[in-house]
N, C-alpha and C positions, 0 to 999 in steps of 0.2 A: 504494500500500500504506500502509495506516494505522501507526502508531505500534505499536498492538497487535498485529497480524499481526505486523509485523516482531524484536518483542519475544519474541513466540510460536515463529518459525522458528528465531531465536538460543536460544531455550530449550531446542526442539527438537533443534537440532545441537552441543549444552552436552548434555544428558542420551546421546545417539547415541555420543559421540565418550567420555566418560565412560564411560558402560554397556561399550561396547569396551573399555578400556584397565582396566576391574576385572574385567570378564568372561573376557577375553584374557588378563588376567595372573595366571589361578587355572587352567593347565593342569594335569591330572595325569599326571606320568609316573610311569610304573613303573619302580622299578630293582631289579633283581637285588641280594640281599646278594652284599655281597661274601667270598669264604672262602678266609683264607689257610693254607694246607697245609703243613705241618715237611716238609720233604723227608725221607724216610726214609732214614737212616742205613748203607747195606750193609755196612759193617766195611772188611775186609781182607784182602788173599790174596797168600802171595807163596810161592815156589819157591828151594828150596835155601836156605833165608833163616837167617840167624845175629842172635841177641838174646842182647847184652850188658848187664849189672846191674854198673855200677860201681859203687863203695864214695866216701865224702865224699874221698877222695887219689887219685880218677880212677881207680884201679887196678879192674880186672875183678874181682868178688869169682865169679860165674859168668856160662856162659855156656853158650846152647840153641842146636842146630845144630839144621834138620829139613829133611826133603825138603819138605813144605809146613806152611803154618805161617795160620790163618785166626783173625780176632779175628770174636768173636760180639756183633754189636752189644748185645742184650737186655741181657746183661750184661757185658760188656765182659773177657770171659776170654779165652784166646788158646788152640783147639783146636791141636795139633799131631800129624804124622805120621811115622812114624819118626825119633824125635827121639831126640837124645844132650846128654846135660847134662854140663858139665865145671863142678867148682869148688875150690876149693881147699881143704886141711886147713889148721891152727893150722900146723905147720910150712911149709906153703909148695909140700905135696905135689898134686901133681894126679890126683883122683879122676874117673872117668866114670861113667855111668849111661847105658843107651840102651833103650827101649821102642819098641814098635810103633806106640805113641801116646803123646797128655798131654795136659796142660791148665796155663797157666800163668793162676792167677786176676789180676784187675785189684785193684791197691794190695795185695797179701799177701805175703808170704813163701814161699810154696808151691809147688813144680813137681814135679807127678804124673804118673807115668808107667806104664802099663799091658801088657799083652802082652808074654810074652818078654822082662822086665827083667831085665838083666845090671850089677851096680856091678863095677868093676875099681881097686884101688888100693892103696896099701900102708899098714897102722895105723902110728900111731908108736911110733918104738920097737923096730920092726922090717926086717928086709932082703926077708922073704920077701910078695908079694902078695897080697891074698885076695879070692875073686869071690862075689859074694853072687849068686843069682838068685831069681828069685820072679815071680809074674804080675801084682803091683800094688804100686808103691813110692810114697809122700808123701815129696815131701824139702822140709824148713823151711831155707831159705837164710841165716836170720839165725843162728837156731843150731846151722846143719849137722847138722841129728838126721835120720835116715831111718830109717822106719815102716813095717809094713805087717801086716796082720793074717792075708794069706793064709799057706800052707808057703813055708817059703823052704831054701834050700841055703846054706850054707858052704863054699866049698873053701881050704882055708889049707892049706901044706908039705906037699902032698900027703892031707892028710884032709877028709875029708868031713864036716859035720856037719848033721843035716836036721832040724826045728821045723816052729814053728807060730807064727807074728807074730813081729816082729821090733821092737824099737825100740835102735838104734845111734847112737852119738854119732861121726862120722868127722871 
């Protein structure tokens, strides 16, 4: 074999062994993106369940008893089922409220209560109790005002007294 043959074979297997390793080295894979998913959020649900609102001195300023009691992810409110709100008056008196339902919104002041609302407690100032009823009550927990726009009842010492919306400072 002459010089240039053999010059030619090593050229030959220089271009083979190249051409391989740029040809080889340009595969195309495909890959799937990749997608990462927020795991959806289902809230909460609990039975017989008791929510406490203490005040900056620990102490309970109120507090929501219900047979169930479910947080609504979307917006982060807390539906409730026959539920009973206790909280306190300026004296120290303890007032109830109980509906067939509610809603306790997320970050507010508010616990709303529907169907068959009954408030039980005594004004100050006074010995004798008085029961408020109505079908729809807002009570503001910062400053104890309870609202409601439907008829509502009075019963105090024995009388009765019957309206239309109500806004009370207890």
């Amino acid at each position: 074999m002459s010089i240039l043959s053999r010059i030619f074979a090593v050229l030959v297997f220089v271009v083979v062994i190249g051409g391989t390793i740029f040809f080889g080295g340009q595969q195309n894979e495909i890959t799937a993106p990749t997608t990462v998913e927020v795991p959806h959020d289902p809230g909460y649900a609990a039975r017989d369940a008791k929510l406490v609102q203490t005040g900056p001195d620990g102490r309970p300023l109120y507090t929501v008893n219900a047979d169930v009691i479910r947080q609504q992810p979307n917006d982060d409110s807390i539906q409730l089922e026959k539920a009973t709100l206790g909280f306190f008056d300026t004296n120290g008196s303890l007032w109830t409220a109980r509906g067939d339902e509610g809603e306790v919104g997320q970050d507010t002041r508010e616990v709303e209560l529907a169907g068959d609302v009954h408030v039980n407690g005594t004004p100050q100032g006074t010995l004798q109790p008085v029961e408020i009823a109505t079908e729809r009550l807002k009570f503001d927990t910062g400053s104890k005002i309870a609202s409601t726009q439907d008829p509502v009842t009075w019963t105090w010492s024995g009388q009765e007294i019957q309206g239309k919306g109500m806004r009370a400072n207890l």
